[in-house]
MARRO-121169 format. One record per atom (N, C-alpha, C, CB): x, y, z; atom name. Coordinates in nm, 4 decimals, padded with zeros to 6 digits. Each point is the difference from the previous one (the first is absolute). Last residue first. Glycine has a CB too. Layout:
N
((X; Y; Z); CA)
...
This chain:
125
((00.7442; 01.4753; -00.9163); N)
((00.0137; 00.1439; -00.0301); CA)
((-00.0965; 00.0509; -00.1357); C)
((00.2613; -00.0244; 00.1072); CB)
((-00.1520; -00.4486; 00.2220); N)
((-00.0475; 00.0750; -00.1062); CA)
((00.0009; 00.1209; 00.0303); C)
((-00.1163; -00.1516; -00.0732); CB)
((00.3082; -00.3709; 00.2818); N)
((00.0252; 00.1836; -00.0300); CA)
((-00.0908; 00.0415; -00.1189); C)
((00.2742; 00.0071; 00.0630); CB)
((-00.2361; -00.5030; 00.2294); N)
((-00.0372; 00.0772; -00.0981); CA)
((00.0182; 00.1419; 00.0344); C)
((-00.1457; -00.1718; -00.0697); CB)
((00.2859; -00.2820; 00.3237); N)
((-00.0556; 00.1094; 00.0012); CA)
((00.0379; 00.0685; -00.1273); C)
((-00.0084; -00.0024; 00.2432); CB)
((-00.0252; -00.5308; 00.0558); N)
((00.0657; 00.0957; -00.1087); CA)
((-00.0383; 00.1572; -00.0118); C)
((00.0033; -00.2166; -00.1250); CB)
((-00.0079; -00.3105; 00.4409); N)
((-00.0242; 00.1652; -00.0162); CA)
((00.0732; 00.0667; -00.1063); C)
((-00.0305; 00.0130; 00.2345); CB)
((-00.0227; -00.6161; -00.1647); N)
((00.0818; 00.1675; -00.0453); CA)
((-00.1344; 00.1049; 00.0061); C)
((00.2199; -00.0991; -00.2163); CB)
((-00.2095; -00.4551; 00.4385); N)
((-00.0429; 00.1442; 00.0293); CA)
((00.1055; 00.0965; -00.0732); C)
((-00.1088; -00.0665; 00.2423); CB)
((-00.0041; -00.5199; -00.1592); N)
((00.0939; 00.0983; -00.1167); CA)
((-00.0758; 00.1348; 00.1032); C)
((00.0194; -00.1469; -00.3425); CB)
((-00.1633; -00.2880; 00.5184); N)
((00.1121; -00.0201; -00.0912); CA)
((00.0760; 00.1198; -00.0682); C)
((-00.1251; -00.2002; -00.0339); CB)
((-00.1906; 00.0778; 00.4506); N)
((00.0075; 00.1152; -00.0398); CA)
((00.1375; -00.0433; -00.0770); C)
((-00.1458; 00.1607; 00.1901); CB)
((-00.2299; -00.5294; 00.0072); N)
((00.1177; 00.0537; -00.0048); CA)
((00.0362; 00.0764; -00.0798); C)
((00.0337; -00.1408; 00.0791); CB)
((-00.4863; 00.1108; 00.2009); N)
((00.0190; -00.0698; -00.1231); CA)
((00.1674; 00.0691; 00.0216); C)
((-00.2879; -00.0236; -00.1789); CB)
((-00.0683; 00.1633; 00.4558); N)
((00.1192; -00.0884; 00.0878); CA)
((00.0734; -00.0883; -00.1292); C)
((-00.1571; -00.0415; 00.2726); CB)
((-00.0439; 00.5862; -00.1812); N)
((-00.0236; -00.1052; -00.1286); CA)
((00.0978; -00.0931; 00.0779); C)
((-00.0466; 00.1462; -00.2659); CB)
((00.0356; 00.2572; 00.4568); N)
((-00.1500; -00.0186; 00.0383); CA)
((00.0233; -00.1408; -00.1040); C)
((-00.1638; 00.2921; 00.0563); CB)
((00.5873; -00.0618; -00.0016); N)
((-00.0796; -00.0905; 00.1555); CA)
((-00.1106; -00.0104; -00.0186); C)
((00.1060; 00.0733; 00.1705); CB)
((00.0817; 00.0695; -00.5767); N)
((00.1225; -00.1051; 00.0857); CA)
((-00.0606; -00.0384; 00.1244); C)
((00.2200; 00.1185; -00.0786); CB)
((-00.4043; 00.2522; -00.1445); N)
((-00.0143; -00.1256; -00.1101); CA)
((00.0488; -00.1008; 00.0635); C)
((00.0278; 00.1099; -00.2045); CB)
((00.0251; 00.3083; 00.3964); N)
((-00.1196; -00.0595; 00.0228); CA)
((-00.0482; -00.1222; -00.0338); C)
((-00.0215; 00.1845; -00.0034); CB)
((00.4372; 00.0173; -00.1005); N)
((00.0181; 00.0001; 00.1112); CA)
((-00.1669; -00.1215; 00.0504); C)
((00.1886; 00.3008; -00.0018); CB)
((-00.1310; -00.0486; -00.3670); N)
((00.0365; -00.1691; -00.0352); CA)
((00.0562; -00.0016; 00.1334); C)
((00.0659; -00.0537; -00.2805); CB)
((-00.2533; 00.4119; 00.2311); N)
((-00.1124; -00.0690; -00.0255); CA)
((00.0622; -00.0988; -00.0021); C)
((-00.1458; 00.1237; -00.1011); CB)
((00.3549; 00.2283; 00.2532); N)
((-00.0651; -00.0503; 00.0697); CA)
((-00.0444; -00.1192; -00.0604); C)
((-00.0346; 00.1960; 00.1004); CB)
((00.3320; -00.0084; -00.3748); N)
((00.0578; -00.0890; 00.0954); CA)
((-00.0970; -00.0761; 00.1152); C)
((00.1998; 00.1594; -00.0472); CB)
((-00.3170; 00.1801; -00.2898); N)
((-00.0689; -00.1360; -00.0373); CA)
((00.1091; -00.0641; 00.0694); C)
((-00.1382; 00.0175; -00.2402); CB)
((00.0524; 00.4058; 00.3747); N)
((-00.1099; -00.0552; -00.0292); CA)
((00.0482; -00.1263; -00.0320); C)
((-00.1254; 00.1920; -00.0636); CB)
((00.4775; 00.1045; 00.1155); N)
((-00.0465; -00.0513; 00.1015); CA)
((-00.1437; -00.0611; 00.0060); C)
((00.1606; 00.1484; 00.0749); CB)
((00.0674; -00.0321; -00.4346); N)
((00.0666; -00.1407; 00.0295); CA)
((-00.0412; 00.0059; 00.1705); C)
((00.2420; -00.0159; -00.2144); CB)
((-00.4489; 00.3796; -00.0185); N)
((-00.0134; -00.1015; -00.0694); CA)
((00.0548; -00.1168; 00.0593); C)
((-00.0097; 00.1397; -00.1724); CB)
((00.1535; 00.2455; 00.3271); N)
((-00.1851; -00.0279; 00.0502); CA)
((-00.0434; -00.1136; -00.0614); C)
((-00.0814; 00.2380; 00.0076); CB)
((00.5448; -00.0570; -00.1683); N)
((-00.0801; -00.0871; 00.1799); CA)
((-00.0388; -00.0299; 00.0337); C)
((00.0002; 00.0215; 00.0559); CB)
((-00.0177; 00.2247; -00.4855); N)
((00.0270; -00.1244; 00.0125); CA)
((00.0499; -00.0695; 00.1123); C)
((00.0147; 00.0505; -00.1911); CB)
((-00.3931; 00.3479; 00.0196); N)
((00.1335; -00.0815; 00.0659); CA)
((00.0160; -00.1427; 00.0128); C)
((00.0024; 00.1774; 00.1212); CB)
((-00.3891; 00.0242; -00.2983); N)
((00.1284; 00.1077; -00.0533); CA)
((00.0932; -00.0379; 00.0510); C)
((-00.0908; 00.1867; -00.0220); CB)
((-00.2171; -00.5844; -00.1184); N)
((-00.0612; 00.0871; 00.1088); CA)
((00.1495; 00.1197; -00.0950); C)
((-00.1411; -00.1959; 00.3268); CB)
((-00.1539; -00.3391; -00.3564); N)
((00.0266; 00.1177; -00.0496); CA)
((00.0414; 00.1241; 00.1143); C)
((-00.1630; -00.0948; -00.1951); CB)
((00.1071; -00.4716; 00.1041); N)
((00.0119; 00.1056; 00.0777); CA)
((00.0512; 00.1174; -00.0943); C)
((00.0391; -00.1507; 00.2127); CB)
((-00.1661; -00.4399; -00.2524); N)
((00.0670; 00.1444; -00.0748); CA)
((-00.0940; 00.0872; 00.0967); C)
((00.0635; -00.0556; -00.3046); CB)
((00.0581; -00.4854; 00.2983); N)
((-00.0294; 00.1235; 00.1039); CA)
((00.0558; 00.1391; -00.1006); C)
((00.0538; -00.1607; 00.2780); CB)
((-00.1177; -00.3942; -00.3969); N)
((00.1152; 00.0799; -00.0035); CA)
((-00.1511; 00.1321; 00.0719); C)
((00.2622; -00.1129; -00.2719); CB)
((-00.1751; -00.4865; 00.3017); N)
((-00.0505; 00.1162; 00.0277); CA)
((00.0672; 00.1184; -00.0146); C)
((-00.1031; -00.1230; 00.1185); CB)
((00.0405; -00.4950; -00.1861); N)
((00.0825; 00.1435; -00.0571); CA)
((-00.0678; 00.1642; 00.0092); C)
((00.0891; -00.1895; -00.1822); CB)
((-00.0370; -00.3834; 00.3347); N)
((-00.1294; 00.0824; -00.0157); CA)
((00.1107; 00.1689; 00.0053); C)
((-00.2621; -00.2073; 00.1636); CB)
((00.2540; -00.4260; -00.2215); N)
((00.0664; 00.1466; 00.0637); CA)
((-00.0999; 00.1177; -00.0621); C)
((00.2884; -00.0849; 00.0009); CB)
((-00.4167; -00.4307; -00.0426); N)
((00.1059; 00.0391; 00.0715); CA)
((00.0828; 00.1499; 00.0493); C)
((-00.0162; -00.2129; -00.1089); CB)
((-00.3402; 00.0339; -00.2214); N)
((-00.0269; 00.0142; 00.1344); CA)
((00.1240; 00.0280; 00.0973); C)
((-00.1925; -00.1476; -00.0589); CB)
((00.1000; 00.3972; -00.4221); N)
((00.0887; -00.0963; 00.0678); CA)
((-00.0461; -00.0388; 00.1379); C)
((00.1834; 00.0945; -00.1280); CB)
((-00.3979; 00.2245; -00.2194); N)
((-00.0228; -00.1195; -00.0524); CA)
((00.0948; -00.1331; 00.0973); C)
((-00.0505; 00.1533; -00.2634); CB)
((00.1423; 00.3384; 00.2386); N)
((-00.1122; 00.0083; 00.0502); CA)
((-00.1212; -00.1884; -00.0089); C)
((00.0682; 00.3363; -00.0867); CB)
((00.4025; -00.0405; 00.0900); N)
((-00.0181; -00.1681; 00.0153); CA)
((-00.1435; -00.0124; 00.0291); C)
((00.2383; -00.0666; 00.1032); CB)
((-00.0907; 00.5340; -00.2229); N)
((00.0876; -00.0833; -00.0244); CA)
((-00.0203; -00.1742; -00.0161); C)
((00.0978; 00.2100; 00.1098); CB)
((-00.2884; 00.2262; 00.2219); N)
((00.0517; -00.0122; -00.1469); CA)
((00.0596; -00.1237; -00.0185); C)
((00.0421; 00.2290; -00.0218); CB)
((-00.4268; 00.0418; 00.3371); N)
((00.0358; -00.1000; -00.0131); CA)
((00.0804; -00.0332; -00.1472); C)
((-00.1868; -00.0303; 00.1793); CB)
((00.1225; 00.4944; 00.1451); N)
((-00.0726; -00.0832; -00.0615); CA)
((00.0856; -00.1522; -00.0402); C)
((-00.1379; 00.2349; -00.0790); CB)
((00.0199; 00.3040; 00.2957); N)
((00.0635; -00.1149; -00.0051); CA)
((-00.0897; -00.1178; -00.0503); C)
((00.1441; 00.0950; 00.1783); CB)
((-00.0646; 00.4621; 00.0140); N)
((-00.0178; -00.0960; -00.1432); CA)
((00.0301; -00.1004; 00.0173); C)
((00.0371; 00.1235; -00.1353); CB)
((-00.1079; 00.1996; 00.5713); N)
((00.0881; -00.0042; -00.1289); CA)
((-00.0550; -00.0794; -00.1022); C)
((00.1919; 00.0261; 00.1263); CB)
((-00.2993; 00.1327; 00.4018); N)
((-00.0623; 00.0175; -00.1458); CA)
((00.0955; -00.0032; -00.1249); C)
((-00.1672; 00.1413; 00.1182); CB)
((00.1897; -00.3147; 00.3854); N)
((00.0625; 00.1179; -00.0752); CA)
((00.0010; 00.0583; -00.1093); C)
((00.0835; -00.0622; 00.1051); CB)
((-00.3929; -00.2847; 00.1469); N)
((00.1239; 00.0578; 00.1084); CA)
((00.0776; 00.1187; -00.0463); C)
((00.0414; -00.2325; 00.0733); CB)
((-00.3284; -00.0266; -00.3622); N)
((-00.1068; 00.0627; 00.1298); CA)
((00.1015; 00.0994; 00.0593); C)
((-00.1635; -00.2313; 00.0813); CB)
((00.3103; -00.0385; -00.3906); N)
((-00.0532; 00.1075; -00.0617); CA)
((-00.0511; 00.0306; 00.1205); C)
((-00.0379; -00.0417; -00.2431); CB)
((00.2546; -00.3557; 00.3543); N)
((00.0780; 00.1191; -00.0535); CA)
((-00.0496; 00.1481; -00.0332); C)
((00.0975; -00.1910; -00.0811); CB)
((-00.3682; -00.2042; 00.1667); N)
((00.0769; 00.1220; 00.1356); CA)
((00.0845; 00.0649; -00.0227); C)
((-00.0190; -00.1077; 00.1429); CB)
((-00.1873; -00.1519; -00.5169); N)
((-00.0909; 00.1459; 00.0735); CA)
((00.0654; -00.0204; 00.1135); C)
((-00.2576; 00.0262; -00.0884); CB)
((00.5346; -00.2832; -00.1763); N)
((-00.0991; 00.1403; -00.0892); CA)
((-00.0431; 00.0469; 00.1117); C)
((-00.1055; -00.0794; -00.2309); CB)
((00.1732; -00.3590; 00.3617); N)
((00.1354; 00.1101; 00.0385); CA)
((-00.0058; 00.1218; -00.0543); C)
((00.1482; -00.1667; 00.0058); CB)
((-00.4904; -00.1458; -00.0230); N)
((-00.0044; 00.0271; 00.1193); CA)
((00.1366; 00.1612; 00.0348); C)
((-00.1064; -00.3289; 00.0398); CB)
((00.0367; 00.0807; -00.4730); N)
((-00.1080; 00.1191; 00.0379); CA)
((00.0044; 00.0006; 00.1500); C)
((-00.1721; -00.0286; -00.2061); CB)
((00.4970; -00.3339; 00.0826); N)
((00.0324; 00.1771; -00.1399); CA)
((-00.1418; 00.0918; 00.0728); C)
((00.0868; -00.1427; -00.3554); CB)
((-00.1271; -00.3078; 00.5485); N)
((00.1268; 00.0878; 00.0632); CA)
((-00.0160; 00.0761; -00.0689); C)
((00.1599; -00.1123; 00.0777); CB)
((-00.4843; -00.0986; -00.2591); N)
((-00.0453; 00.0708; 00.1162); CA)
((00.1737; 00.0055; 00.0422); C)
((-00.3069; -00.0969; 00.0742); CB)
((00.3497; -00.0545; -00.4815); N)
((-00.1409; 00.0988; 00.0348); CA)
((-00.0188; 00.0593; 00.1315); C)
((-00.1148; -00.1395; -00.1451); CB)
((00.3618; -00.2734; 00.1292); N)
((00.0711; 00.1023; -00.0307); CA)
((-00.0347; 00.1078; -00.0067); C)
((00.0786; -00.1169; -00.0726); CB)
((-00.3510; -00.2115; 00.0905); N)
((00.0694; -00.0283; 00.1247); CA)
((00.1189; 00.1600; -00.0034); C)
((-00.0281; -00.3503; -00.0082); CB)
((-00.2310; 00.1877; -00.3789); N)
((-00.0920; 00.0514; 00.0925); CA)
((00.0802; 00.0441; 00.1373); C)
((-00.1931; -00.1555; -00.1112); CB)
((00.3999; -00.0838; -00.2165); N)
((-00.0272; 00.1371; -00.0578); CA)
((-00.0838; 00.0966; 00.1031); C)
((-00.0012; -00.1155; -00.2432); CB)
((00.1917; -00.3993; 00.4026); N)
((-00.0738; 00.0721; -00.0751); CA)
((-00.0027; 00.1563; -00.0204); C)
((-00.0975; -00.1923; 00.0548); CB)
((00.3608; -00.1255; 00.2380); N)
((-00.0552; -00.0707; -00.0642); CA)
((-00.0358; 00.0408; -00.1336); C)
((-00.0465; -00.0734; 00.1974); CB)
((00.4019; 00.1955; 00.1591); N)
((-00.1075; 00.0552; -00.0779); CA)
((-00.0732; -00.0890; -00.0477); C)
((00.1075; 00.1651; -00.0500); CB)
((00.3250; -00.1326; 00.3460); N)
((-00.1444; -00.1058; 00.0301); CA)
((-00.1018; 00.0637; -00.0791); C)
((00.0372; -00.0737; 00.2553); CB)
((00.3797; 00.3744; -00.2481); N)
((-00.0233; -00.1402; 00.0115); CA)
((-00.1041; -00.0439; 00.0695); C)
((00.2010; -00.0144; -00.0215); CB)
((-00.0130; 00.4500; -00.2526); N)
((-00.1402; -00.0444; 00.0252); CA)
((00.0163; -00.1330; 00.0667); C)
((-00.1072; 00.1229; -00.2013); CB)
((00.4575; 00.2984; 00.0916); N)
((-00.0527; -00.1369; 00.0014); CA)
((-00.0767; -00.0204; 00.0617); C)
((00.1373; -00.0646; -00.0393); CB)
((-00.0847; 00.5911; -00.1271); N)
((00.0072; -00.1210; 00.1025); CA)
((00.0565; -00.1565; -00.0686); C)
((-00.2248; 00.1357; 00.1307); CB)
((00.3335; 00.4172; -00.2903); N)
((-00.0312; -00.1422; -00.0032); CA)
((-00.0325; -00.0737; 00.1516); C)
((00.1592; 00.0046; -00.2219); CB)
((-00.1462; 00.5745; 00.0051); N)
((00.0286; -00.1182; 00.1314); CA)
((-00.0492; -00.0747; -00.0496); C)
((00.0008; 00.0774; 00.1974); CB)
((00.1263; 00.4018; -00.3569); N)
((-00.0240; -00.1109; -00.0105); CA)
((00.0245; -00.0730; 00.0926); C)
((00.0130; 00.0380; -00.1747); CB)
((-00.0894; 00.5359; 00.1039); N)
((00.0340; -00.1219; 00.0726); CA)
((-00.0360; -00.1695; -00.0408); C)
((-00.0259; 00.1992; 00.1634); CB)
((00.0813; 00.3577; -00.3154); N)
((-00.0723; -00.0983; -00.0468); CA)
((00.1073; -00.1394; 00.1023); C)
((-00.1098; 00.1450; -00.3044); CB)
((00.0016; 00.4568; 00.2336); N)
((00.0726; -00.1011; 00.1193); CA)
((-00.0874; -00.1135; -00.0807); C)
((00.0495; 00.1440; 00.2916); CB)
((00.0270; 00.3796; -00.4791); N)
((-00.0893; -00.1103; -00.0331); CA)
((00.1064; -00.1123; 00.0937); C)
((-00.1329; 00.0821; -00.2899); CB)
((00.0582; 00.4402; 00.2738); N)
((00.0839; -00.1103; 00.0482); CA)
((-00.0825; -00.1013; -00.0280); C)
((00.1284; 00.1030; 00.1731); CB)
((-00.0643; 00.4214; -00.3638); N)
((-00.1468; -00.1167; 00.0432); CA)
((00.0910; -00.0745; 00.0259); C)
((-00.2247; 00.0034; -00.1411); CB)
((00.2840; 00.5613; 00.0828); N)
((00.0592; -00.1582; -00.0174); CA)
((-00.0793; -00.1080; 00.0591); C)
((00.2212; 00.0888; 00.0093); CB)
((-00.2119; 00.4458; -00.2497); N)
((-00.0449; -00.0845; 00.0880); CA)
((00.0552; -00.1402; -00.0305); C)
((-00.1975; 00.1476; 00.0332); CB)
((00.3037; 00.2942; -00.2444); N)
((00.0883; -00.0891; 00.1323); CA)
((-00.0703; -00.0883; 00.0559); C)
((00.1195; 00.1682; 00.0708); CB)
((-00.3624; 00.2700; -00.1931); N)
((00.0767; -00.0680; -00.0849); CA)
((00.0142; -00.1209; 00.0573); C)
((00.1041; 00.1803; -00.0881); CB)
((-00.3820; 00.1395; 00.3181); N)
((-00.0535; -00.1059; -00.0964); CA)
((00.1229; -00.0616; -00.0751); C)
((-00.2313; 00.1273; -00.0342); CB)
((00.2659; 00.2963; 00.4048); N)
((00.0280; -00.0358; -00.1475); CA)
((-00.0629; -00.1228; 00.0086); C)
((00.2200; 00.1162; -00.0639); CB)
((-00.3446; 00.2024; 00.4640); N)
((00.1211; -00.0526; -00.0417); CA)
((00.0131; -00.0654; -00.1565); C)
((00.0165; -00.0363; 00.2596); CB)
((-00.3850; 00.2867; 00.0204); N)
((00.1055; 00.0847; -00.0279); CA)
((00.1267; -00.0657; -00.0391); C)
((-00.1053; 00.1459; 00.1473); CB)
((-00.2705; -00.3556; -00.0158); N)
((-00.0786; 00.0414; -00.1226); CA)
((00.1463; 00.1181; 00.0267); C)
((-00.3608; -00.0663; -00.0213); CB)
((00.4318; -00.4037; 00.2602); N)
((-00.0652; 00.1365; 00.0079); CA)
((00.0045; 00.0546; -00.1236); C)
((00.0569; 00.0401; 00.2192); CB)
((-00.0028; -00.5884; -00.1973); N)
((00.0501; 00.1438; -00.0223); CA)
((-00.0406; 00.1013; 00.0603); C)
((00.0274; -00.0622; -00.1690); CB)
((-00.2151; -00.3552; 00.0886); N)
((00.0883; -00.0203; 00.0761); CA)
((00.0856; 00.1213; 00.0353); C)
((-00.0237; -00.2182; -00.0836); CB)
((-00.3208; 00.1316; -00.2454); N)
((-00.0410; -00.0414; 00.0698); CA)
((00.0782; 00.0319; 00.1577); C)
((-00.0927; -00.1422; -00.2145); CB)
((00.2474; 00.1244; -00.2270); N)
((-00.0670; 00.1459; 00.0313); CA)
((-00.0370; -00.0348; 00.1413); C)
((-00.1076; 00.0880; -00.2449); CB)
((00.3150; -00.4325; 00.0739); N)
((00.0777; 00.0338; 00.0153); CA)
((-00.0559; 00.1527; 00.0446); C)
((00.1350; -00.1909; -00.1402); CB)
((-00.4396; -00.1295; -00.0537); N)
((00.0190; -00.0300; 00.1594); CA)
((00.1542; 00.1159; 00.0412); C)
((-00.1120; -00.3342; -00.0127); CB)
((-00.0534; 00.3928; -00.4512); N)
((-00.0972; 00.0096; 00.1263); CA)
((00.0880; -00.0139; 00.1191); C)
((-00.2077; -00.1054; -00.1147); CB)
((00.4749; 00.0245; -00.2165); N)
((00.0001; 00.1578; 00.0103); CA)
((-00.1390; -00.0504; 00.1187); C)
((00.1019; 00.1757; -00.3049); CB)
((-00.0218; -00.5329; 00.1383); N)
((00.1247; 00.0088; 00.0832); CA)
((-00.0392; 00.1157; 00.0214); C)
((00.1862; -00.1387; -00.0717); CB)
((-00.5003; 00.0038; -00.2327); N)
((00.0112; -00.0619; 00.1274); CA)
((00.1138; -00.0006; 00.1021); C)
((-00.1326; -00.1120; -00.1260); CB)
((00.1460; 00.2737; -00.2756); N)
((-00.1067; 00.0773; 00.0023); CA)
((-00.0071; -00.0062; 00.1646); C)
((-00.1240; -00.0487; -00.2594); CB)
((00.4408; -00.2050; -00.0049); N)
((00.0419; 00.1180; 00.0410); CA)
((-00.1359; 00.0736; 00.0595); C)
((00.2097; 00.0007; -00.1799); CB)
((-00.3165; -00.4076; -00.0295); N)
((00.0723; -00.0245; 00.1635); CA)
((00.0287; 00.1500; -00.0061); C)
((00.1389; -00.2749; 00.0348); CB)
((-00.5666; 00.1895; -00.2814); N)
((00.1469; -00.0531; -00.0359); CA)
((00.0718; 00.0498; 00.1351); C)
((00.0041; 00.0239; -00.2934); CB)
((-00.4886; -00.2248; 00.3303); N)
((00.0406; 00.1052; 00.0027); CA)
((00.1714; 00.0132; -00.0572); C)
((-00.2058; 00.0231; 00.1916); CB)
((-00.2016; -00.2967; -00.3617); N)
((00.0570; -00.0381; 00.0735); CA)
((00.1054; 00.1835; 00.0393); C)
((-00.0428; -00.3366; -00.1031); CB)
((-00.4611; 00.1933; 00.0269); N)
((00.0941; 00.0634; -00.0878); CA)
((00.0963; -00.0702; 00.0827); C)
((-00.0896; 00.2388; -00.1033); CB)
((-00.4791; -00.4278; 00.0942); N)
((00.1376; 00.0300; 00.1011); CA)
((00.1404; 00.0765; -00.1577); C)
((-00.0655; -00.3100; 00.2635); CB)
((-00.4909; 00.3555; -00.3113); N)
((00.1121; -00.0856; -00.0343); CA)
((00.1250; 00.0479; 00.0726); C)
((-00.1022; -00.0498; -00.2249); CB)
């Protein structure tokens, strides 16, 4: 039976992970990067039609830079199509330099119109 792991447990790993064995474990910090993006959908007909833009744009995204993503919000609307991008990492550069690429990527591989895009970023300690 799956446990779920509680988070401090899961910050100290990957944060060991990262460390030399002569420096402290305290202090670790996790960056949580969460990117939203809307399209408009025009000439949709169908659920189906939309389907395949949302999974075409999922897996090159995931292929290309392994992040999270998924379909929120209008999941029932032919007309527009709602995508948020969560990224993890210790910096936060690295972070807005990951998911600038991706909506960089989002913008020339998808010919649907790019209505909304917020980057946000999470702190944990």
């Amino acid at each position: 039976m799956f446990r779920p792991v509680p988070l401090f447990i899961f910050i100290f790993c990957i944060h060991a992970r990262q460390k030399k064995h002569d420096q402290t474990f305290f202090g670790a910090v996790m960056i949580i990067g969460v990117l939203r993006v809307e399209y408009a959908l025009h000439g949709n007909e169908s659920l189906k039609d939309k389907r395949r833009v949302a999974n075409s744009l999922k897996t090159k995204v995931r292929n290309k830079f392994n992040v999270s993503i998924a379909e929120v919000g209008s999941e029932n609307s032919m007309s527009t199509l709602a995508l948020s991008l969560v990224s993890v990492s210790n910096s936060e550069k690295h972070l807005q330099s990951r998911l600038t690429k991706c909506l960089s990527m989002m913008e020339a591989v998808c010919h649907e119109e790019m209505t909304y895009s917020d980057m946000e970023f999470f702190g944990v300690e």
